[in-house]
C-alpha positions as CSV (number, residue, x, y, z in Angstrom):
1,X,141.7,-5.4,125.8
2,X,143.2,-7.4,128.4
3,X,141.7,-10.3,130.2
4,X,141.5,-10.0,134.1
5,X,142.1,-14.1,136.1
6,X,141.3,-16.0,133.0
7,X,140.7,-19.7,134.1
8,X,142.3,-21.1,130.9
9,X,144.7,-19.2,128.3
10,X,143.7,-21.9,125.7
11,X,140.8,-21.6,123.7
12,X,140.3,-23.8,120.9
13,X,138.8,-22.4,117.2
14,X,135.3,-24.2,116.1
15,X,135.1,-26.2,113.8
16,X,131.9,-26.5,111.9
17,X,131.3,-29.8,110.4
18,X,128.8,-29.7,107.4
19,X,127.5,-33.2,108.6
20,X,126.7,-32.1,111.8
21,X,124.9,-28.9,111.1
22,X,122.9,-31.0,108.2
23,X,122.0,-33.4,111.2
24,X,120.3,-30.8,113.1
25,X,117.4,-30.9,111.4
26,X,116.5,-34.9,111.5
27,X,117.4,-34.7,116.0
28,X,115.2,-31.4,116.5
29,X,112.2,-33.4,114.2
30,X,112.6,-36.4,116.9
31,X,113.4,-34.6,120.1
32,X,113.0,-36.3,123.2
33,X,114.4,-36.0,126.7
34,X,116.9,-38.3,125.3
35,X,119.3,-35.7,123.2
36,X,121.6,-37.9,121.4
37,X,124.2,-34.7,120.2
38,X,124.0,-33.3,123.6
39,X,124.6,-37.1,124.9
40,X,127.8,-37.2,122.6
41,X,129.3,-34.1,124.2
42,X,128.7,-35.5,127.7
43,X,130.3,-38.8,127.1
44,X,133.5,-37.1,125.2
45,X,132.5,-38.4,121.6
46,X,133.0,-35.0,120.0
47,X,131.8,-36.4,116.6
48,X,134.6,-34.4,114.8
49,X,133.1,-31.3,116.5
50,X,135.9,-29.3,118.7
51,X,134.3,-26.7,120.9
52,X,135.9,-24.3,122.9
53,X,137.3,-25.1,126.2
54,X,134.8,-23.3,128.7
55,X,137.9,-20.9,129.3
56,X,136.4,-17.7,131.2
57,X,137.7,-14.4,130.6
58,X,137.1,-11.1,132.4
59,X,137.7,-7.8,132.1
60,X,138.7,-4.9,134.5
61,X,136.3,-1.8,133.6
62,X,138.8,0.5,132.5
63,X,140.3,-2.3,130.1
64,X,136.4,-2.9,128.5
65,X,137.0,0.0,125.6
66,X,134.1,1.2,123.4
67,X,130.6,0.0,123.9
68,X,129.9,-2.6,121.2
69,X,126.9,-1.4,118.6
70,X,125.0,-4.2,116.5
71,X,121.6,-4.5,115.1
72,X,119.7,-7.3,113.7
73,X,116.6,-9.5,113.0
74,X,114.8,-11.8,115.3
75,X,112.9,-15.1,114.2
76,X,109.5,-13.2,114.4
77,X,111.3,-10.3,112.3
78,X,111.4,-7.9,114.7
79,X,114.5,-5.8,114.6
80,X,116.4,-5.3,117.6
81,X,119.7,-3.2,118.2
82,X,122.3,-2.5,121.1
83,X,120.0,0.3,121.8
84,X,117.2,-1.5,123.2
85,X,119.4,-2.9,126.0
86,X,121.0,0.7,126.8
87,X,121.7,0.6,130.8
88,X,121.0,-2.8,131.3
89,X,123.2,-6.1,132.0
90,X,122.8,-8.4,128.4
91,X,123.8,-12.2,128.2
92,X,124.7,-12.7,124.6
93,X,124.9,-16.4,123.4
94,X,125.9,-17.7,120.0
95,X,124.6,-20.9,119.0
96,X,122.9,-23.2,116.5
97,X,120.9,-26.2,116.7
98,X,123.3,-28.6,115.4
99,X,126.0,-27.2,118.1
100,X,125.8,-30.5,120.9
101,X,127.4,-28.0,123.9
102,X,124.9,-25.8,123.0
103,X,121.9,-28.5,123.6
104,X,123.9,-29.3,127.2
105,X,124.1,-25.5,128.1
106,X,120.5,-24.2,127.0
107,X,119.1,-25.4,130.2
108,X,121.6,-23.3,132.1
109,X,121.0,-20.4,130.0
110,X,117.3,-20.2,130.6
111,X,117.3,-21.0,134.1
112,X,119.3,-17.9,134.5
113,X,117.3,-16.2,132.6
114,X,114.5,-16.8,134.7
115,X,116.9,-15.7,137.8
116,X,117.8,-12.2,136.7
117,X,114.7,-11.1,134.8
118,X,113.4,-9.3,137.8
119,X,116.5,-7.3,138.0
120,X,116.8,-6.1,134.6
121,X,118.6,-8.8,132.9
122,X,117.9,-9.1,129.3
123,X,119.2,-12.6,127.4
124,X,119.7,-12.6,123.7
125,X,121.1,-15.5,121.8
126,X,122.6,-15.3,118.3
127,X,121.9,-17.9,116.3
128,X,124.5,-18.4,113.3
129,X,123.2,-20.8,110.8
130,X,119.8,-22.2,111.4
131,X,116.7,-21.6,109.4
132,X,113.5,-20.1,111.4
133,X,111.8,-23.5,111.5
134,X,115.2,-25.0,113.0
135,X,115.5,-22.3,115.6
136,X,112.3,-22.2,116.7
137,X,112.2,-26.8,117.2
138,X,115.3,-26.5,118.8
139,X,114.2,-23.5,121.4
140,X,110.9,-25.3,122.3
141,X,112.4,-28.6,123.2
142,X,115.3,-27.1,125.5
143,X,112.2,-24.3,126.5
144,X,113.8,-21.1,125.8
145,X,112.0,-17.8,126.2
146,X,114.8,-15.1,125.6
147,X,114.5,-14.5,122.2
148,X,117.2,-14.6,119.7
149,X,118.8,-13.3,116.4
150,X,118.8,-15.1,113.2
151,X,122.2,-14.2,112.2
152,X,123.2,-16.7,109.2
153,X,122.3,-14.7,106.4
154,X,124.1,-11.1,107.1
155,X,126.5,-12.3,110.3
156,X,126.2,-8.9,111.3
157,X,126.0,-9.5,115.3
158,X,129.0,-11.6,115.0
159,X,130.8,-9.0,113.0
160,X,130.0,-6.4,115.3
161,X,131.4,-8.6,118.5
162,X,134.4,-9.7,116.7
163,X,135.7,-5.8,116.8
164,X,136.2,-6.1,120.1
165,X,136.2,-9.9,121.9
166,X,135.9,-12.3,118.8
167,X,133.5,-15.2,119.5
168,X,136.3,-17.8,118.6
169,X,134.4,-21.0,119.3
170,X,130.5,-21.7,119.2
171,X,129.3,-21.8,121.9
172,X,130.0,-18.4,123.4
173,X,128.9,-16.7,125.8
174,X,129.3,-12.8,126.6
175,X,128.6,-10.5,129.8
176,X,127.5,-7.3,128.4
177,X,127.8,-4.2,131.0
178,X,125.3,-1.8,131.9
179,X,127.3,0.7,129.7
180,X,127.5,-1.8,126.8
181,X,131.0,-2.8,127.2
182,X,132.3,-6.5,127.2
183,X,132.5,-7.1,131.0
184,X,133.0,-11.2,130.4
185,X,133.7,-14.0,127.8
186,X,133.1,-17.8,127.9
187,X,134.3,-19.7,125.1
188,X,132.9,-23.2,124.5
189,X,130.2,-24.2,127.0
190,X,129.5,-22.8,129.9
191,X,131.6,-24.9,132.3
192,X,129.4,-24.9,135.8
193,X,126.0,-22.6,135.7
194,X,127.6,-20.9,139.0
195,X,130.2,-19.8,137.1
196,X,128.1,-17.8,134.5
197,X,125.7,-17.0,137.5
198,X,129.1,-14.7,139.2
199,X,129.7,-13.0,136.1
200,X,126.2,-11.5,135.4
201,X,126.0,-11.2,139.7
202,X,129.2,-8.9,139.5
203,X,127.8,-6.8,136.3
204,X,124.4,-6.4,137.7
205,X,126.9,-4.5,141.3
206,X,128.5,-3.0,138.3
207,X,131.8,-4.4,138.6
């Protein structure tokens, strides 16, 4: 698969710091508008977290290949597939709680949300190694609505993007097309909310 006008060729591996995920817990029992991880990110202390770079990829549609098939479990335990988003534009986002780009970026993400849900724009994040209780804290303090996938226990989600455009860094964020193909990748956080804005605007025409 080749990328069309990347932004950046670079993009930096996570690394997942024990410490750091551990801490997730003891911020999201605590949370106020003041986000101490998500203030750490902003002011460059990475706290031995490196994220990805924010580079954007896109891809041409005949350079897309196969539609990407996963399944898995939501927080409520409802089970949701690449079938139930058959014909429509999907914004994949994998996170976790302890993640401090993903605490900056999840107002972003649901503001966008709220933008394209009358044109037929589903959100699903994918959430790699929270617990239920930890999700659920972290999405009502940032307000979330889209639902996501609980995905620490069988990775299954990530496995099943990694086939095609591997989620190198957490955050990442993926454009899905209407035809289930990989139209966009961001690694890292989203780097300006218009950004992420022109890549679901140019799936939705179907570009």
């Amino acid at each position: 698969m080749n990328a069309r006008s990347p932004l950046s060729a670079r993009a930096r591996f996570a690394l997942v710091v024990p410490a750091i995920a551990a801490a997730a817990a003891l911020f999201l029992s605590g949370c106020t508008s003041n986000d101490a991880l998500a203030n750490q990110y902003r002011s460059g202390s990475g706290q031995n977290y490196i994220a990805g770079d924010g580079s954007v990829s896109e891809y041409a549609a005949g350079n897309r290949g196969a539609p990407v098939a996963f399944s898995g479990t939501l927080a409520d335990g409802t089970a949701v597939s690449s079938k139930d988003y058959a014909g429509k534009v999907l914004v994949v986002n994998f996170w976790y709680a302890g993640c401090p780009p993903c605490r900056v970026e999840a107002p972003a993400l649901q503001s966008l949300s709220e933008k394209y849900a009358s044109q037929g724009v589903s959100f699903l994040g994918v959430n790699l190694y929270d617990s239920e209780s930890t999700a659920a804290s972290f999405e009502k303090d940032k307000g979330i609505t889209y639902p996501s996938v609980l995905d620490r226990d069988t990775g299954s989600v990530l496995l099943a993007f990694s086939k095609t455009v591997p989620p190198k860094a957490t955050p990442t964020t993926l454009v899905i097309d209407k035809q289930g193909r990989v139209a966009a990748r961001i690694l890292g956080a989203i780097p300006d909310k218009s950004i992420l804005d022109s890549l679901i605007s140019d799936a939705v025409a179907g570009k």
